[in-house]
DRENPATOR-708798 format. One record per atom (N, C-alpha, C): x, y, z; residue in one letter. Coordinates in steps of 0.001 Angstrom, whole numbers, plus 500000, padded with zeros to 6 digits. Example, Ala and Ser with C-alpha at 12.3 -4.5 7.8 and 13.67 -1.06 7.14 Angstrom:
513190494310507800A
512300495500507800A
513200496700507800A
512850497750507080S
513670498940507140S
512900500030507870S
end
This chain:
588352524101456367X
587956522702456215X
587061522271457385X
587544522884458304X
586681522153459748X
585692522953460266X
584959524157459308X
583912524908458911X
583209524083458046X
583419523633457253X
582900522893456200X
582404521707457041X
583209521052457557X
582732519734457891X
581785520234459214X
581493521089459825X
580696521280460869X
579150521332460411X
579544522320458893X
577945522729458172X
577609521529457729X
577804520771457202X
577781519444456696X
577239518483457743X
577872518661458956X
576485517949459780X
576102518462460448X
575588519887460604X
574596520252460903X
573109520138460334X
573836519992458938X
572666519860457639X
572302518347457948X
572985517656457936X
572282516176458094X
571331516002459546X
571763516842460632X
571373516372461881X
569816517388461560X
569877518426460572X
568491518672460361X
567709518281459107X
568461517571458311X
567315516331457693X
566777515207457856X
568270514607459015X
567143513763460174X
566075514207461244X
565985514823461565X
565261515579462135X
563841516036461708X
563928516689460993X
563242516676459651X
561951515395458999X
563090514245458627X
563010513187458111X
562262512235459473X
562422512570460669X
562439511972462127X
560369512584462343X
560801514068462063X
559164514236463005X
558190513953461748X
558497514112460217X
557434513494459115X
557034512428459397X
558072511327459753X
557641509764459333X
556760509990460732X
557191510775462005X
556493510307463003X
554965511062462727X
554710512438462088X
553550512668461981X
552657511972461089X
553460510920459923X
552341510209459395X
551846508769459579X
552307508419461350X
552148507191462047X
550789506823462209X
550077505726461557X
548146505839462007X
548395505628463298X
546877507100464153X
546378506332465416X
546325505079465970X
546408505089467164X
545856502885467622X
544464503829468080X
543528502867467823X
541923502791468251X
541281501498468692X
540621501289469430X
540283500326470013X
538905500110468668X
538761498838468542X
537917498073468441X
537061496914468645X
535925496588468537X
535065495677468818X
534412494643467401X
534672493569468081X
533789493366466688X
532333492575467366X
531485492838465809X
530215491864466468X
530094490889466996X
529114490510467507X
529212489082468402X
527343488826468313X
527375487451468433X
525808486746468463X
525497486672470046X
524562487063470659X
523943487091471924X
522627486956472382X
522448486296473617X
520909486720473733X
520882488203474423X
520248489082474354X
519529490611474696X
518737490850475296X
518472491464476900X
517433491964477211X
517262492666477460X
515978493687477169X
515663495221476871X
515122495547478228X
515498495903479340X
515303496377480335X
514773498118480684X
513239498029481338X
512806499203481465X
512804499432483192X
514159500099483606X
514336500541485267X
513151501994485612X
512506501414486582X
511830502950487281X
511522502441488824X
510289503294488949X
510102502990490449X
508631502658490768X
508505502152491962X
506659502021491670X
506519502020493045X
505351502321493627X
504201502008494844X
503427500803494941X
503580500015496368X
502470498699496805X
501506499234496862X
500211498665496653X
498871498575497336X
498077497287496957X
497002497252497935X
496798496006497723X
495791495310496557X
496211494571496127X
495227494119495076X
493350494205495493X
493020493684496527X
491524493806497063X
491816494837498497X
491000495921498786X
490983496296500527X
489820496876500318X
489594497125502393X
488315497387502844X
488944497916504051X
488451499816503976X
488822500310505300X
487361499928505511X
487879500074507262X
486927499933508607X
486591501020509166X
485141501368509000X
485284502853509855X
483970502522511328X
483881503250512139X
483274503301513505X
482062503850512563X
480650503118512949X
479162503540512957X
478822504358514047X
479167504265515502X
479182504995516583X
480368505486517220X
479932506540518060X
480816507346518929X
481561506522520312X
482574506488520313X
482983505568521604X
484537505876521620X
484854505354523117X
486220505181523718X
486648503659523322X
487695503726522486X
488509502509522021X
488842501652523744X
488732500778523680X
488678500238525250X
489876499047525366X
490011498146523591X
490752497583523921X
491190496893522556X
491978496931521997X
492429496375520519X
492403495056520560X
492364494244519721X
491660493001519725X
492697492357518460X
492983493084517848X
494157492676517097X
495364493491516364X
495822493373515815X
497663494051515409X
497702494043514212X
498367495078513398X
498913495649512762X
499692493730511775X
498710493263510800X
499930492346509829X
499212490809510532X
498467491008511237X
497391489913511965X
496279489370510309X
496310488373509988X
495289487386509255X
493814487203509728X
492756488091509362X
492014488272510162X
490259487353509474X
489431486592509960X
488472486220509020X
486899486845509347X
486395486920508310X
485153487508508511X
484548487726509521X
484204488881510295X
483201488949511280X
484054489036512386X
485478488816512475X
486143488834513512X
486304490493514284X
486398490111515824X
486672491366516345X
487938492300516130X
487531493661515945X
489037494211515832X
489492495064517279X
488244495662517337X
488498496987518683X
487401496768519545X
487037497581520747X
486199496970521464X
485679498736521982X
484484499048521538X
484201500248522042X
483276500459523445X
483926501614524367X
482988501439525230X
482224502984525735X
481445502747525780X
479745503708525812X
480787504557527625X
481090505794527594X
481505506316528752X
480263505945530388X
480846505383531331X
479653504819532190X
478659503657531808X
478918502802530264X
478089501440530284X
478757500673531368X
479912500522531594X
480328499576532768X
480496499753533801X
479714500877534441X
478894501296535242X
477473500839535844X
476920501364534644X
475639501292534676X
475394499547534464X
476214498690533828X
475770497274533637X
476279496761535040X
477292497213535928X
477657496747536993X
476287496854538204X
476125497906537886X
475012498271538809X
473567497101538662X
473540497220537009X
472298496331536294X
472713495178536837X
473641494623537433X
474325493120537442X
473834493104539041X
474484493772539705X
474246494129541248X
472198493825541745X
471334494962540965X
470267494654541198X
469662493340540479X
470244493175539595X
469038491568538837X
470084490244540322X
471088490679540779X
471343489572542019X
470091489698543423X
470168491222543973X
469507491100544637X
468064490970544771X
467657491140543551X
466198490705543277X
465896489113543591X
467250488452542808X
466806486750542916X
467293486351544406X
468340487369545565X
467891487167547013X
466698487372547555X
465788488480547204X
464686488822547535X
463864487611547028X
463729486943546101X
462357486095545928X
462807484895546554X
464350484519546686X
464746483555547367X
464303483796548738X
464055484680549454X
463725484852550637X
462302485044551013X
461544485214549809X
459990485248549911X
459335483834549555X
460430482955548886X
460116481693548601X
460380480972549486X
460949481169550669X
461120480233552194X
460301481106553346X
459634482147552648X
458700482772554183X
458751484011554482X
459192484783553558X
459643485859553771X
458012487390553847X
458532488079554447X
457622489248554915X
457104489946553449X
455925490520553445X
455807491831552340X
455950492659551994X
456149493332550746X
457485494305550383X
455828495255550783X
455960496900551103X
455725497801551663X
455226498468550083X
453331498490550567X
452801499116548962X
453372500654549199X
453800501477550440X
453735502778549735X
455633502979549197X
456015501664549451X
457478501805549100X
457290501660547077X
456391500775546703X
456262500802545629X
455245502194544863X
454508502470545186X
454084503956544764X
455450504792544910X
455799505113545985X
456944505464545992X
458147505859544700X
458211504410544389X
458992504154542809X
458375504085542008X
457074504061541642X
456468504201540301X
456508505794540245X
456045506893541628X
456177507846541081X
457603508841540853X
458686508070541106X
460031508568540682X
459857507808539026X
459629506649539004X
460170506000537579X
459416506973536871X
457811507483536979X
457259508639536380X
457941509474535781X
458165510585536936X
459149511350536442X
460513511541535968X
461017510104536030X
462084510126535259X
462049509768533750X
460544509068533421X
460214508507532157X
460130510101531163X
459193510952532389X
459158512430531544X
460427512608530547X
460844512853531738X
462399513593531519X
463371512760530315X
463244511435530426X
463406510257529239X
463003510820528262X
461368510321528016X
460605511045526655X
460792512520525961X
460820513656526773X
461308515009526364X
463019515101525995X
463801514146526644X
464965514192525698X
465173513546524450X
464618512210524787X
464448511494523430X
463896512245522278X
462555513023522989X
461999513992521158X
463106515311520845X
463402515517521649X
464781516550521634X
465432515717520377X
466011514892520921X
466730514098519950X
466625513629519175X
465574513235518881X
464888512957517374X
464505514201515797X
464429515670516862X
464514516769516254X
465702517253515723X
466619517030516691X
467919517317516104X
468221516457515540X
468272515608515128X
468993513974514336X
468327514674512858X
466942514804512820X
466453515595511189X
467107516699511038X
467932517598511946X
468416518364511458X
469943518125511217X
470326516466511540X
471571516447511457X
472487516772513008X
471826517708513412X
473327517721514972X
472750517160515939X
472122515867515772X
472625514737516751X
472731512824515895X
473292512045516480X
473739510797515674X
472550509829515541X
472539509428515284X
471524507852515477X
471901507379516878X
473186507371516803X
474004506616517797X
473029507129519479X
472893508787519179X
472205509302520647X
471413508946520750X
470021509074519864X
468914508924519794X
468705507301519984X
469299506973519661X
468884504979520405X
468948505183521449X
470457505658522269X
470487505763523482X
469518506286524013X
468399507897523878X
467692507599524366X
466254507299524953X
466431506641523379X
465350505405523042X
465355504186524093X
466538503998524217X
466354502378525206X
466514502981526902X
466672504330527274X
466547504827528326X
465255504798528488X
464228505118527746X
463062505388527673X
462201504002527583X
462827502903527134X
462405501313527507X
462700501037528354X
464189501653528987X
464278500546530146X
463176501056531223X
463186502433531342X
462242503141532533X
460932502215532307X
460149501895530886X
459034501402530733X
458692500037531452X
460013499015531138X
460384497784531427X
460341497934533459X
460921498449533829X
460679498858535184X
459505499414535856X
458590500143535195X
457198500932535430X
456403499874535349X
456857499075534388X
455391497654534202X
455926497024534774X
457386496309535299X
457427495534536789X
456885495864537988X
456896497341537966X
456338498182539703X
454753497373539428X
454248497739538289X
452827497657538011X
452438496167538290X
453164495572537905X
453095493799537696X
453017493459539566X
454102494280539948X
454436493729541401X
453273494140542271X
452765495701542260X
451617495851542541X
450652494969542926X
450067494731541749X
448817493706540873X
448958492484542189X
450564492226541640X
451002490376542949X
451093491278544280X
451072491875544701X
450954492600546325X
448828492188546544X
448694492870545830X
447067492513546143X
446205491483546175X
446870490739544164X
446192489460544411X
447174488062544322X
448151488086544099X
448866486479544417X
450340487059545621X
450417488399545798X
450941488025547580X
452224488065547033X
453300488408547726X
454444488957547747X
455560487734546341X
455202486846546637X
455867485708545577X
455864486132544260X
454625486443543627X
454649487255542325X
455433488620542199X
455216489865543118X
456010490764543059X
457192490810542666X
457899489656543530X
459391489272543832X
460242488362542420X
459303488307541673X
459491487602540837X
458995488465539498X
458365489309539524X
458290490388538243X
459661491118538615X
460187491796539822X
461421492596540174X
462865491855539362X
462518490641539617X
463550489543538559X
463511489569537651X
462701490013536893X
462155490151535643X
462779491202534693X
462506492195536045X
462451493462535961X
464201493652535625X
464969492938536517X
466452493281536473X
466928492201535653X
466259491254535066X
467085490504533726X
467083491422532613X
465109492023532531X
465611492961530977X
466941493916531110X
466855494660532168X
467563495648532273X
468882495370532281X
469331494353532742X
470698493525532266X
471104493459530665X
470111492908530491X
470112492303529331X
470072493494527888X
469329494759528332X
469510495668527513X
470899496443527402X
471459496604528894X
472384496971528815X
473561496425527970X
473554494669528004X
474734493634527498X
474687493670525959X
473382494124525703X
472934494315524251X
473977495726523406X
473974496543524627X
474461498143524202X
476086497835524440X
476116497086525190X
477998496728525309X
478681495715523705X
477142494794523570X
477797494353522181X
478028494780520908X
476860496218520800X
477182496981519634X
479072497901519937X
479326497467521108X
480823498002520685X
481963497834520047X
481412495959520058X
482746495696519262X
482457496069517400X
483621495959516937X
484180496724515452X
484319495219515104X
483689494663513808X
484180493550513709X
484637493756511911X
485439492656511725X
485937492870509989X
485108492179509058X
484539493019508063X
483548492727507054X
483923491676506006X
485640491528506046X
485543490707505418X
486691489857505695X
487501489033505323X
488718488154505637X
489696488635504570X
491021488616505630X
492152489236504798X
493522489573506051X
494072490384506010X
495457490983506629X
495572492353506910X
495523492810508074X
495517493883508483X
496652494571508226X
496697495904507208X
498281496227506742X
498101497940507272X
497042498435507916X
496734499297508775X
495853499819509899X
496542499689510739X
495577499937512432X
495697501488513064X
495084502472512506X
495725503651513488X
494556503767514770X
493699503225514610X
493199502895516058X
494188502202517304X
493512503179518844X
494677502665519392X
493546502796521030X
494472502105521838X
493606502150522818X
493628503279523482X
492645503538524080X
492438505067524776X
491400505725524226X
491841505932523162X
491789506929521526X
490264507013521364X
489531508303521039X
487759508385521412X
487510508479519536X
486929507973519309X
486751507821517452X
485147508248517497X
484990508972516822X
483385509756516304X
483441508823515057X
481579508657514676X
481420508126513615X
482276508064511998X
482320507712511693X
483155507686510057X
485070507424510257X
485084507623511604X
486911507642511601X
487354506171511392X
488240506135511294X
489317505160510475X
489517503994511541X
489355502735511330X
489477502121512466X
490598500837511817X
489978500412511339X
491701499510510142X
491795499405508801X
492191499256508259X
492152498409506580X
492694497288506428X
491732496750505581X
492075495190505300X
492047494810504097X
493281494110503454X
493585493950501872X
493903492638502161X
493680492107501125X
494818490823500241X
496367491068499740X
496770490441500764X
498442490728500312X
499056490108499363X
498634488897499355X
499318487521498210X
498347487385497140X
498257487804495685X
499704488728495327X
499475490462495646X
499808490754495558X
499993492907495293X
500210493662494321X
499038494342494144X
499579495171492924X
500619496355493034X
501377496586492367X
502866498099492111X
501859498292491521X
501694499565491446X
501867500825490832X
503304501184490562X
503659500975488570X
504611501166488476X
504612503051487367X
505514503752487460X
505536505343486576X
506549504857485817X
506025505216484643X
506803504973483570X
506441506283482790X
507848506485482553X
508066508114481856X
507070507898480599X
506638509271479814X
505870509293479003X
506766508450477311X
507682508758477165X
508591508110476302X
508809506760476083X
508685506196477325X
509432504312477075X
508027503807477617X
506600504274477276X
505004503894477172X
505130502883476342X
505803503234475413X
505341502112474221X
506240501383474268X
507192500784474986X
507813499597475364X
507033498632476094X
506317499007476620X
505081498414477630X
504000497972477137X
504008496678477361X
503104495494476675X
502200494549478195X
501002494349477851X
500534493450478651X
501223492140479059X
501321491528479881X
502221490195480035X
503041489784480232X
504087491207480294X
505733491394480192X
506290490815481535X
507233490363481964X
507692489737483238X
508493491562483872X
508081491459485391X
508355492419486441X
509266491858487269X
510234492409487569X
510788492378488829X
510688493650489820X
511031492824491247X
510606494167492253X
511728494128493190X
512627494804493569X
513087495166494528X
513054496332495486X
512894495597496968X
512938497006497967X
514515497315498421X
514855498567498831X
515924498790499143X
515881498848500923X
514860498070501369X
514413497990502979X
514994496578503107X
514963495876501760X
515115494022502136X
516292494243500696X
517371494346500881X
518260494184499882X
518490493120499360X
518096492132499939X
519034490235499491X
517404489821498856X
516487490517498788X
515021490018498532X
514498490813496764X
514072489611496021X
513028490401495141X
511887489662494741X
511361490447494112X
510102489441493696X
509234489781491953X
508728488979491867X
508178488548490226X
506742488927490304X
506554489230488555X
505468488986488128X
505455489605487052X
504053490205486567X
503683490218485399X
503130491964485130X
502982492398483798X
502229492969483728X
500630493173483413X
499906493847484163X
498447493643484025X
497361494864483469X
498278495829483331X
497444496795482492X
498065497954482312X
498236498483481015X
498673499772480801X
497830501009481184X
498703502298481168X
498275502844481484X
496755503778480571X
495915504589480908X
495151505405480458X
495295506786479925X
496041506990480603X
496192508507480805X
497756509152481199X
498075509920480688X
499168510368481404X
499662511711482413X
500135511401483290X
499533512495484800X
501257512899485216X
501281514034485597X
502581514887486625X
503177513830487565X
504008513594487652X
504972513394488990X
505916513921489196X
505695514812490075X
506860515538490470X
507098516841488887X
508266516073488474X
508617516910487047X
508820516015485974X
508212514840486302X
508264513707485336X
506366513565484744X
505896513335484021X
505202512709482733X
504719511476482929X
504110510817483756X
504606509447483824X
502828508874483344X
503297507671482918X
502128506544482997X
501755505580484229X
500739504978484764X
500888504185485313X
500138502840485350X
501410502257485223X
501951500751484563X
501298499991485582X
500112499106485766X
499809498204487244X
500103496853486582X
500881496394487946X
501957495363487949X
501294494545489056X
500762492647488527X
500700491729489780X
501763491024490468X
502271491569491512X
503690490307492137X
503143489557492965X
503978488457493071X
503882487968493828X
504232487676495262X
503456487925496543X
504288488238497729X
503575487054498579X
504265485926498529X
503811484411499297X
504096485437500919X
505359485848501284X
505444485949502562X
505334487023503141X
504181488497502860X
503632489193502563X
504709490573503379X
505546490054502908X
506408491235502974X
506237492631502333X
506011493063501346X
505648494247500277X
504770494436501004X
504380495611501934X
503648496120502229X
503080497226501774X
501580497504501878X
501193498603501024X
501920500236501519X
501751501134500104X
502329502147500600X
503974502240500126X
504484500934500164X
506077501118500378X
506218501626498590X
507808502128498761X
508431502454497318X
509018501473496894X
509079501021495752X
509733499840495469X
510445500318494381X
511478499374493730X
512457499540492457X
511840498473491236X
511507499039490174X
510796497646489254X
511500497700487677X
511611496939487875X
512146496759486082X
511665495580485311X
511070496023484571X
509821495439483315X
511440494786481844X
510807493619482493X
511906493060480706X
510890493387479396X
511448494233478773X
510085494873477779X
510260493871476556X
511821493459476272X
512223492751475153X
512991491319475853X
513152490390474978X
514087489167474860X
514530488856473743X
515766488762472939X
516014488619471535X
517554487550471732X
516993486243471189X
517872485612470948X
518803485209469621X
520397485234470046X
521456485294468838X
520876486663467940X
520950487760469092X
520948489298468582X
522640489370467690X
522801490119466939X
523979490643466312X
524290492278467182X
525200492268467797X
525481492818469386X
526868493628469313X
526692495060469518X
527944495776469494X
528397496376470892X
528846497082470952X
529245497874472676X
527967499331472168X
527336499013473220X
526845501000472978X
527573501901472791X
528792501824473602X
529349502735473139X
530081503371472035X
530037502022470970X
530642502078469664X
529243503095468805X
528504503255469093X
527638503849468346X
527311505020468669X
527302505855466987X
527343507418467268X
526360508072466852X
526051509587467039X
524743509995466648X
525619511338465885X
526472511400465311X
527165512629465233X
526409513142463740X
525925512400463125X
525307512482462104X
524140511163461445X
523244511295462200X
522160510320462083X
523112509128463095X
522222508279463251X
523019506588463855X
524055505951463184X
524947505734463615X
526169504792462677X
526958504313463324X
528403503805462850X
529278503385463241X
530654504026462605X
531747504200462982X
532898503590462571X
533560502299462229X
533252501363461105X
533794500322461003X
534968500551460018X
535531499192460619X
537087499087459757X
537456498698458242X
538049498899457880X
538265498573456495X
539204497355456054X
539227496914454979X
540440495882454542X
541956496992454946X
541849497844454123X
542827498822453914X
543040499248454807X
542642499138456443X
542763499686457464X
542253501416457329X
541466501545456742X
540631503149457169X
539573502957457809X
538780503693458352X
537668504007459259X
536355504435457810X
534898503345457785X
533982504025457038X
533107504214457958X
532370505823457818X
531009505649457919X
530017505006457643X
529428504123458944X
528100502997457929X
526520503706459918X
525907503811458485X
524670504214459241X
523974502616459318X
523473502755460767X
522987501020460768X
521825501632461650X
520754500321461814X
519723500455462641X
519491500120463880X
519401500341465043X
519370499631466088X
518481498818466917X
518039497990467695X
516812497437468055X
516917497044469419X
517009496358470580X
516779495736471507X
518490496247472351X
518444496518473596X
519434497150473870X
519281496621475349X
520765496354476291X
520651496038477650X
521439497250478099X
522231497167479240X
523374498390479684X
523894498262479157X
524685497234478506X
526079497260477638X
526528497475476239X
524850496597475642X
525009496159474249X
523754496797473696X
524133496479472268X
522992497215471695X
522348495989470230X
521371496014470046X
521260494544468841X
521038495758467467X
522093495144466651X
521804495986465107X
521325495137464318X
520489495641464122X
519413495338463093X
519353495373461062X
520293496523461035X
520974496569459386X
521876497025459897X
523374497146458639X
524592498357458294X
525774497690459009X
525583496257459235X
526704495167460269X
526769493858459639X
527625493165459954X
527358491773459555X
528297490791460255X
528264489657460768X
529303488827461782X
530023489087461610X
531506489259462418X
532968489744462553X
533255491264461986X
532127491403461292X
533029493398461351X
532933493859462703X
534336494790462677X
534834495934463718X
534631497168463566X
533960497592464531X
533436498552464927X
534472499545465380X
534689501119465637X
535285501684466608X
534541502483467749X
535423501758468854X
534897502062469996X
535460503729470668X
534702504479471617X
534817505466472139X
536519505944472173X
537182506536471453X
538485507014472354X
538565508780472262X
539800508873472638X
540282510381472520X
540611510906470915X
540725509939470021X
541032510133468757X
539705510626468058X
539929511834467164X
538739512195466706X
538577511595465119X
537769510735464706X
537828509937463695X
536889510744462348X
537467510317461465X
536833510965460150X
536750509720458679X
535819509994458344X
535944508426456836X
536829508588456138X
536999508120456050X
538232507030455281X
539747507363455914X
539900507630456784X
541094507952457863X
541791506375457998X
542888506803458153X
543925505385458875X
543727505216460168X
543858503992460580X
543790504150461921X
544711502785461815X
545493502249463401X
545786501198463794X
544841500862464922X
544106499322464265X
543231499259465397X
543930498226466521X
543592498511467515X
543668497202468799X
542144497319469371X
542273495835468670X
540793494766468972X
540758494455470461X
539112495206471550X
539549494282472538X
538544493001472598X
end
């Protein structure tokens, strides 16, 4: 008997059992769902772009010279014609000190012939006409030197003036000796003394002439956003002396992958952020698509030129910036989670049923931010969607949904 009654519930404790893991294997999944919602949408295109300036004008050196003294800085507002650098001729401030020295003592000398003074000594002046002679030679045979080589290119303009006006000044001095002469014989030491004055204003004066071709001045008005000129520093013709752009506004150069091209429309609103000024961004527009499409790096890209606006000319040229182009705006979009949408077989969804099953519905998609996505067909207000889980879903399946 108490065999019997043992088998007897053993048998029950394995048809509950039994009866226990069926009902539990035919429990529907829980799945999260979403349902649609009305929103505004914006279609955001993230990349990266380069400043430069909307207008510039590098500065380069016409002549050979020692940078002597910078005249202005790096982000300085600069207007037409203004000085930038100051070049100086090795020994002009020398040679003009000296030029300064004799045009003084010349105007002691006539000052002293103009209260009574003695006569300057004719063989002291032969004397110097026949040095200024031979130094005029020696002038003229370098100067044609230099004029030969300049047609062949290995010498500058820059030399050959120089010495061109070596070869005036000697002249300018030869016809004072001559002048002073002339007043030694016939109007008497007063005239002499007074061509020698003459004599040391030009020569001043040529020199002050050769000190003013040093300064570098700016061709046009604007903001200096590069100076690699520096003082000391010896610059030969054509080298780099500043650049000068318009900062307010600036064009990005924005790369836009070859793919999201045709999101890109003239007019579109830009934003810019640097990751140098984190709490800072700035606006504008788009101003021209691209032409062509060129390598970067291992990217395809277009490039997108973008006008911002930089009132406090921060964006400096050169820098990398972060830009994102609003390509779209769509208001009271019909709006799901991206992540509810699948590609497992063309675009679709999992939506819910009356009956609580899961259908396949292929829908269209259109205007998309990080989160959301705007459907366009295969949806309609308040259907639920299923969102991403661990459950692997199939049509017409049960599911228990929890809506979040």
């Amino acid at each position: 008997m108490l065999k019997k009654i043992l088998l007897t519930l053993a048998l029950v404790a394995v048809l509950g059992a039994g009866a226990w893991f069926y009902g539990k294997g035919t429990d529907a999944p829980a799945v999260p769902f979403a349902k649609t919602t009305r929103q505004t949408i914006s279609n955001v295109l993230s990349t990266n772009g380069k400043v430069e300036p909307v207008e510039f004008m590098d500065v380069r050196v016409e002549v050979r010279g020692l940078v002597s003294r910078l005249l202005v800085q790096s982000g300085d507002a600069v207007k037409a014609g203004q000085g930038l650098i100051e070049l100086s001729d090795p020994g002009l401030q020398q040679e003009t000190e000296a030029a300064s020295a004799r045009e003084a003592q010349t105007r002691a000398e006539l000052s002293t012939l103009e209260a009574g003074g003695r006569s300057v000594d004719t063989a002291e002046i032969e004397g110097s006409v026949s040095r200024l002679k031979q130094d005029r030679e020696v002038a003229q045979r370098n100067l044609e030197t230099l004029q030969r080589l300049q047609q062949k290119q290995a010498a500058t303009a820059y030399e050959t003036e120089q010495a061109r006006q070596a070869v005036q000044s000697l002249d300018v001095q030869l016809q004072a000796l001559e002048r002073r002469r002339a007043s030694l014989v016939n109007r008497g030491d007063l005239g002499a003394a007074q061509a020698r004055v003459r004599e040391a204003q030009a020569n001043l004066e040529l020199l002050k002439q050769r000190a003013g071709h040093g300064v570098v001045r700016a061709p046009r008005a604007g903001s200096i956003y590069d100076l690699p000129a520096r003082a000391g520093s010896y610059l030969n013709p054509g080298d780099l002396v500043a650049s000068i752009g318009k900062l307010n506004p600036v064009r990005v150069r924005v790369y836009v992958d070859e793919p999201e091209l045709g999101r890109v429309t003239v007019g579109e609103n830009v934003r810019i952020t640097w990751d140098a000024l984190p709490a800072r961004e700035w606006t504008g527009t788009v101003e021209k698509r691209p032409v062509a499409v060129t390598a970067l790096g291992s990217r395809q890209v277009g490039e997108v030129l973008c006008t911002i606006d930089n009132p406090n000319r921060e964006l400096l040229p050169g820098t990398n910036v972060n830009a994102f182009i609003l390509t779209q705006v769509v208001k009271g979009a019909l709006t799901i989670p991206k992540a509810a949408v699948r590609r497992d077989n063309g675009i679709g969804v999992f939506a819910l049923q009356k009956d609580g099953t899961v259908k396949w519905q292929t829908v269209t998609t259109g205007a998309s931010d990080v989160l959301r996505v705007e459907i366009l067909t295969g949806l309609n207000d308040g259907d639920q969607v299923a969102e991403r889980s661990e459950i692997t879903l199939k049509n017409g399946m049960k599911v228990m949904p929890a809506t979040n």
